[in-house]
C-alpha positions as CSV (number, residue, x, y, z in Angstrom):
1,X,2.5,4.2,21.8
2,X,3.6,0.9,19.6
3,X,7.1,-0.7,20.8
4,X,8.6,-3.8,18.7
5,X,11.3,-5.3,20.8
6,X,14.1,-6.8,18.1
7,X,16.3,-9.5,19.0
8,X,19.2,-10.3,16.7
9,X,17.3,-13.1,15.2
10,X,14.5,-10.6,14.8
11,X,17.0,-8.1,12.7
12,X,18.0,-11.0,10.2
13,X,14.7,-11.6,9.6
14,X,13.2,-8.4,8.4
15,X,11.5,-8.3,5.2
16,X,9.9,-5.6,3.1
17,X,6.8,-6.5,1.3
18,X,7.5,-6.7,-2.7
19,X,4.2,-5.6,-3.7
20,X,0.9,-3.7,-2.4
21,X,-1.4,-6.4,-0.4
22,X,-4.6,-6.4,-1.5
23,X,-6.5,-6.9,1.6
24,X,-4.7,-4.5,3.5
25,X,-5.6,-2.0,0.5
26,X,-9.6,-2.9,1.1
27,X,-9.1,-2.8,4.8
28,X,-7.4,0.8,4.6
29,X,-8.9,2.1,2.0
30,X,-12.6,1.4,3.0
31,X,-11.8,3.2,6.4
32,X,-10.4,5.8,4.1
33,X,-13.8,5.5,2.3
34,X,-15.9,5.9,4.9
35,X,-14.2,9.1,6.6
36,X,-13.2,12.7,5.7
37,X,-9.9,12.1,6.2
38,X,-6.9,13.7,4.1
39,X,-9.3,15.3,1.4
40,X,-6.7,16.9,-0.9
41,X,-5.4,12.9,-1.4
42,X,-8.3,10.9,-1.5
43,X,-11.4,13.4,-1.7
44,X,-11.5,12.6,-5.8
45,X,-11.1,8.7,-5.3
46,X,-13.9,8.8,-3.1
47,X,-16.2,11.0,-5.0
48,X,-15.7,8.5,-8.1
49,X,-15.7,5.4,-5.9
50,X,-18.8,5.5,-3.6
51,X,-21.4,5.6,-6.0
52,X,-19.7,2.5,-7.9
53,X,-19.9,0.2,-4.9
54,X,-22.3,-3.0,-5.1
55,X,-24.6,-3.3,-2.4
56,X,-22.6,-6.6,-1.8
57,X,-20.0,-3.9,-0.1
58,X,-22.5,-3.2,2.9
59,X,-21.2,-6.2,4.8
60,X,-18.2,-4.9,5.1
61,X,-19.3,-1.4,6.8
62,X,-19.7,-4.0,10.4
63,X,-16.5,-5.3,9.9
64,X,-14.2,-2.3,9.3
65,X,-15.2,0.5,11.2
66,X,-13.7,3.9,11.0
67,X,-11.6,3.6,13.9
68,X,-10.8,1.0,17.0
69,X,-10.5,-3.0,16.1
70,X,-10.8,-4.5,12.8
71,X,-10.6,-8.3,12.8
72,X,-7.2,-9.6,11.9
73,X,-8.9,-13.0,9.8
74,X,-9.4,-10.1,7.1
75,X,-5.5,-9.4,6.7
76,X,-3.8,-12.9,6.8
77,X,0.1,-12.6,5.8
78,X,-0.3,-13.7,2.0
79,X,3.3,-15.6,2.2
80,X,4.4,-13.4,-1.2
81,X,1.1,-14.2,-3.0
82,X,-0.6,-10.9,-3.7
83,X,-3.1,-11.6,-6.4
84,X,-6.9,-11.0,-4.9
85,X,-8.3,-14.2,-5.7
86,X,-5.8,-16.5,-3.7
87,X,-5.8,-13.8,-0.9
88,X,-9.9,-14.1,-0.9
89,X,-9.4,-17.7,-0.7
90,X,-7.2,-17.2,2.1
91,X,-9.4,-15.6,4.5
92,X,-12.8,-17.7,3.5
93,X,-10.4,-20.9,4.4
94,X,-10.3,-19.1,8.4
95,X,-10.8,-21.5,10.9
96,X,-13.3,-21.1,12.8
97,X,-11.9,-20.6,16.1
98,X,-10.0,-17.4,14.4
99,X,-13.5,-15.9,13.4
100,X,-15.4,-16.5,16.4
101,X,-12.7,-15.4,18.4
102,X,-11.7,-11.9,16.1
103,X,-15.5,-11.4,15.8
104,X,-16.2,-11.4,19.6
105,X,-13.0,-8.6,19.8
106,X,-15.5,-6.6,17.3
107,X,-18.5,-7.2,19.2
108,X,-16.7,-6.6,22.5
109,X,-15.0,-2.9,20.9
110,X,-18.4,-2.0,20.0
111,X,-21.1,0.6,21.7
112,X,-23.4,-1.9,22.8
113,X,-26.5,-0.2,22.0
114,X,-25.6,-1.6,18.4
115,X,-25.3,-4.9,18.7
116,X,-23.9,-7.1,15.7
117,X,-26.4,-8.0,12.7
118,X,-27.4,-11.6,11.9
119,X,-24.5,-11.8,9.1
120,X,-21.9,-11.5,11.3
121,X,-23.0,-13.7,14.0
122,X,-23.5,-16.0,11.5
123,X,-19.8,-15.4,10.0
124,X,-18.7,-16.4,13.4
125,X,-19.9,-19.7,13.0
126,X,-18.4,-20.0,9.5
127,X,-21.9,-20.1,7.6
128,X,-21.4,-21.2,3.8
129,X,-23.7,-18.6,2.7
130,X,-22.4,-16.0,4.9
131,X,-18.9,-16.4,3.8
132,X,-19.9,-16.5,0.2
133,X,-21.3,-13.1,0.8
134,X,-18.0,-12.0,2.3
135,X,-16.4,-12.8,-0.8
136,X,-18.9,-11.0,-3.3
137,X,-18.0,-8.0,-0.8
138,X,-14.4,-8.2,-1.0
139,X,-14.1,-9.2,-4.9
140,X,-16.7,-6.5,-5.7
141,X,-15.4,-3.2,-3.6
142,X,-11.8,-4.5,-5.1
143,X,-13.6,-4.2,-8.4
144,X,-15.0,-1.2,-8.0
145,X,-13.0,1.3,-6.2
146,X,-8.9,-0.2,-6.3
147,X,-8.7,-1.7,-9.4
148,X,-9.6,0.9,-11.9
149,X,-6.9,2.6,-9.6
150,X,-4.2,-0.6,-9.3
151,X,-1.4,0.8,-11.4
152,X,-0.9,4.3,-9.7
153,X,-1.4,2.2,-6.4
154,X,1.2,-0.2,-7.2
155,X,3.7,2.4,-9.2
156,X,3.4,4.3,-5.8
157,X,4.6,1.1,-3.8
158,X,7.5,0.2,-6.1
159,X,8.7,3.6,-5.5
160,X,9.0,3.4,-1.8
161,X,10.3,0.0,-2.4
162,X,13.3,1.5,-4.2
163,X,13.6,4.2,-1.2
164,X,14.1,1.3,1.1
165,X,16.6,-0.6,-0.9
166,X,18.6,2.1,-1.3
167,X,18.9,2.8,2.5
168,X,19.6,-0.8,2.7
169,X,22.6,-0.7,0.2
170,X,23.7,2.5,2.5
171,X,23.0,1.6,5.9
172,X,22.2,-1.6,6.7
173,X,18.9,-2.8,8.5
174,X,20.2,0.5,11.0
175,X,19.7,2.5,7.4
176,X,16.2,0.6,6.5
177,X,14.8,1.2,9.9
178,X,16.0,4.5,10.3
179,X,14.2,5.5,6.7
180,X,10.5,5.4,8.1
181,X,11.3,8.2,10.2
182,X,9.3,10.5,11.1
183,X,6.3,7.6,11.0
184,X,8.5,4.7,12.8
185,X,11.4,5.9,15.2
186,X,14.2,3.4,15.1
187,X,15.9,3.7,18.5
188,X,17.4,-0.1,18.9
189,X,16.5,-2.3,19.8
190,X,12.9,-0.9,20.1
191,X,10.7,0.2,16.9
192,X,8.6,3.0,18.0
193,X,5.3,4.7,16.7
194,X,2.2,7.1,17.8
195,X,-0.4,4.8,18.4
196,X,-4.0,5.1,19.5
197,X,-3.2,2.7,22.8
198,X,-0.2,1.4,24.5
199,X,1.1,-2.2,22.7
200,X,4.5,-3.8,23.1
201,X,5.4,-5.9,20.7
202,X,8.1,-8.5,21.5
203,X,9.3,-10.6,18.1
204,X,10.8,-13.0,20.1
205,X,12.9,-13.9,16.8
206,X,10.1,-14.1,14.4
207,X,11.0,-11.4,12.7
208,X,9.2,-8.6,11.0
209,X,7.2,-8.0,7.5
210,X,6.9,-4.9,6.8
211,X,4.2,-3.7,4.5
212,X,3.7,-0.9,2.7
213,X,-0.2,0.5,1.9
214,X,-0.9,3.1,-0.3
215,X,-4.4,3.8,1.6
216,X,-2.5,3.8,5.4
217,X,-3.1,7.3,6.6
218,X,-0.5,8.8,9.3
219,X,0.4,6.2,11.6
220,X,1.2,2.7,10.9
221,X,-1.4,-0.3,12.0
222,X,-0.2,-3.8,13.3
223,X,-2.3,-7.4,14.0
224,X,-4.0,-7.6,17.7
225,X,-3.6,-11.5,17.4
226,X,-0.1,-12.1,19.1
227,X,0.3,-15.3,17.4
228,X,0.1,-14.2,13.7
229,X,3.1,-13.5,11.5
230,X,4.3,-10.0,13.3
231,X,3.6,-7.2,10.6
232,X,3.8,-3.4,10.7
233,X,1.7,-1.6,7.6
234,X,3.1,1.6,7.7
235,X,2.2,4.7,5.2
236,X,3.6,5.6,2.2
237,X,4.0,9.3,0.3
238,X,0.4,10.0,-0.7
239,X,0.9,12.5,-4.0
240,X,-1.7,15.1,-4.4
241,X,-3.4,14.6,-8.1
242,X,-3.1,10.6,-8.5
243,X,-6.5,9.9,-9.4
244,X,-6.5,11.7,-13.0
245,X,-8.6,11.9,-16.3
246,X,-9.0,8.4,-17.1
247,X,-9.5,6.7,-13.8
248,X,-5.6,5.7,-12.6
249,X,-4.4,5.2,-15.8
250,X,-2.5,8.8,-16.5
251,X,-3.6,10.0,-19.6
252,X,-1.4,9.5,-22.5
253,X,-1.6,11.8,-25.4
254,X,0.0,14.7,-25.3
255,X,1.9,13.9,-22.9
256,X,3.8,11.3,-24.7
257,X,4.3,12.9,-28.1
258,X,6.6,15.2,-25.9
259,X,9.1,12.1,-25.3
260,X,11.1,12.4,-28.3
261,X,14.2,13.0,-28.3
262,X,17.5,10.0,-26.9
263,X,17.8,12.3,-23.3
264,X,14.4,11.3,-22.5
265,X,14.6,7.5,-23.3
266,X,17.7,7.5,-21.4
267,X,15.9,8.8,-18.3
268,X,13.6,6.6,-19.0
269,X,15.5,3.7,-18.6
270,X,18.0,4.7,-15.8
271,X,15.5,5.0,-13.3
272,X,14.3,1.7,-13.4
273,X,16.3,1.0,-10.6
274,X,15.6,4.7,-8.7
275,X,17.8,7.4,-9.2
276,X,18.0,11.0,-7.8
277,X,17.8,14.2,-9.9
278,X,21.5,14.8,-9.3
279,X,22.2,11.1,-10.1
280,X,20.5,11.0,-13.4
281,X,22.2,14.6,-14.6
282,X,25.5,13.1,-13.4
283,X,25.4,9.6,-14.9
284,X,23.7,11.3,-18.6
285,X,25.8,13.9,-18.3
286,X,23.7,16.9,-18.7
287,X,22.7,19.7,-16.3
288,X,20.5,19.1,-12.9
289,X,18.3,21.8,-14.7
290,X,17.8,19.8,-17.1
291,X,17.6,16.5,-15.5
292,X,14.8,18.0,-13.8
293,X,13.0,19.2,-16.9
294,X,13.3,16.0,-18.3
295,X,11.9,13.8,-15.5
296,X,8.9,16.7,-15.1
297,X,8.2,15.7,-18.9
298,X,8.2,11.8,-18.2
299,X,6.1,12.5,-14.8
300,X,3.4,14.5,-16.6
301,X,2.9,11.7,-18.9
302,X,2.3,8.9,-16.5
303,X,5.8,7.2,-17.1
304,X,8.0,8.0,-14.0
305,X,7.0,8.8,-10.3
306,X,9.0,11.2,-8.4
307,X,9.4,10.8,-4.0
308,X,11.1,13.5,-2.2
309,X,13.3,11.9,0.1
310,X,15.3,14.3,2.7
311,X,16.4,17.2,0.2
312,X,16.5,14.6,-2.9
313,X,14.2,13.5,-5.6
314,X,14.3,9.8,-6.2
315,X,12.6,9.1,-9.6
316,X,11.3,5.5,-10.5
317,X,9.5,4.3,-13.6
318,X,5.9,4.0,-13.8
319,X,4.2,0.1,-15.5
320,X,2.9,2.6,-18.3
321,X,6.9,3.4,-18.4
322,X,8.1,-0.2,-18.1
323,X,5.6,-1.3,-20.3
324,X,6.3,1.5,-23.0
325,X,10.2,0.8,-22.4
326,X,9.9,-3.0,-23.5
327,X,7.9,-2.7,-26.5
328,X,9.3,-3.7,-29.5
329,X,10.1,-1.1,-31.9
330,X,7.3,-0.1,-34.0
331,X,4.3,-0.7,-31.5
332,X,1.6,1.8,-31.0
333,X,1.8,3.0,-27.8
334,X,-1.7,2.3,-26.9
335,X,-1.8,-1.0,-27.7
């Protein structure tokens, strides 16, 4: 069981991550990788991702095991900066203190028949050559297994994003906090979740990022280092077909000639901010039938992800869709 103890400090100080993070995508998603785990999501994205990985990647099969302790110098908090190469930087710059001391946690969580290799007993130490290493392992599984994948990754965050500022505008931080349910139980002033030991976590007016992660399966993860910035990655909707045709890009096509027609381009636009079904047939002025028909059209082609939420559909627009929506007149589409 995980319990974060809020103060009132601690509830004025809650933030919501803007944007997927990077490291915490490699870290998930290469535990992901390296499992069986939820093969209807992610059995596709690893059948096209393993055999694209760089041997550079093997390093980091020591550091992120499938389960139990990952080191926390992997997944610093970015301050807002979510673009790989500053984040790389970021963990490279890791004193050396922090390594030794997040790599003995490792060796320490380890069956101790299998003793740590060279590298990472070398890491420890802060090697030059051993942390260039970790950086051709972290720039090239990005490469090769999240980035063809980035903009279904990132539409998927921006949609939960707008599920959480909605229950913001509605409710408050008792609204926000009371969204993540079933995942995170809001029962103030304690945050509770399953967790695979017992850790109370007491923010002591720090405050709280919370980070959404496309690749966090079930149950949310948190830092063992009580002195870092007090984060909660916690799971996000996981729809079933996300890795399509064309890598993550959706395919275009046919699905796009379909979006002729003013309804459409009106959907289009109004759900840049996330609307519901009934929202969008209300505000257009059209039937929830088709509302629904409409958005199914816009979905199919890539440009608008759809989140059940309760017994609503929020819709969002897609970077295909935003990009698509401010192109000047006249563009080809695949430009």
């Amino acid at each position: 069981m995980l319990r974060v103890h809020f103060t009132s400090e601690d509830i004025a100080r809650i933030r919501v991550a803007a944007a997927p993070d990077p490291l915490w995508e490699i870290t998930n998603s290469f535990q992901v990788l390296i499992t069986r785990e939820a093969p209807l999501v992610f059995g596709e994205w690893r059948r096209r991702a393993r055999p694209q990985l760089p041997a550079a990647s093997r390093l980091l099969a020591e550091l992120l095991p499938p389960s139990g302790y990952s080191p926390d110098f992997l997944t610093p908090d970015l301050d807002g900066r979510f673009d790989l190469a500053s984040a790389v930087e970021t963990v490279l710059g890791t004193a050396r203190t922090a390594l030794r001391r997040d790599l003995g946690r490792l060796d320490a969580s380890r069956d101790r028949s299998r003793p740590l290799s060279a590298d990472i007993r070398t890491l420890s130490d802060g090697d030059t050559a051993t942390l260039r290493r970790l950086r051709a392992a972290l720039c090239g599984y990005h490469r090769h297994a999240l980035a063809p994948f980035w903009p279904q990754i990132r539409a998927q965050v921006e949609a939960d994003r707008a599920i959480r500022t909605r229950a913001v505008l509605e409710g408050g931080i008792d609204g926000l906090l009371a969204s993540f349910r079933p995942v995170l139980r809001w029962e103030p002033p304690v945050l509770e979740a399953d967790y695979p030991v017992h850790r109370v976590v007491p923010l002591e007016g720090r405050g709280l990022l919370l980070q959404p992660s496309f690749f966090c399966t079930r149950r949310p993860v948190t830092l063992a280092d009580p002195d870092m910035t007090p984060t909660l990655v916690y799971p996000i909707q996981h729809p079933l077909g996300w890795v399509t045709s064309r890598g993550g890009t959706p395919a275009r096509g046919a699905g796009l000639a379909a979006l002729i027609g003013q309804t459409r381009a009106a959907v289009l636009e109004d759900v840049t901010g996330g609307r519901t079904t009934g929202e969008l047939a209300e505000r257009l002025g059209i039937s929830a039938q088709d509302a629904s028909y409409h958005t199914a059209v816009l979905r199919r082609a890539g440009l608008l992800l759809s989140v059940r939420r309760s017994r609503n559909m929020l819709h969002t627009i897609t970077p295909a869709g935003l990009t698509l929506l401010e192109s000047p007149p006249g563009t080809p589409i695949d430009a």
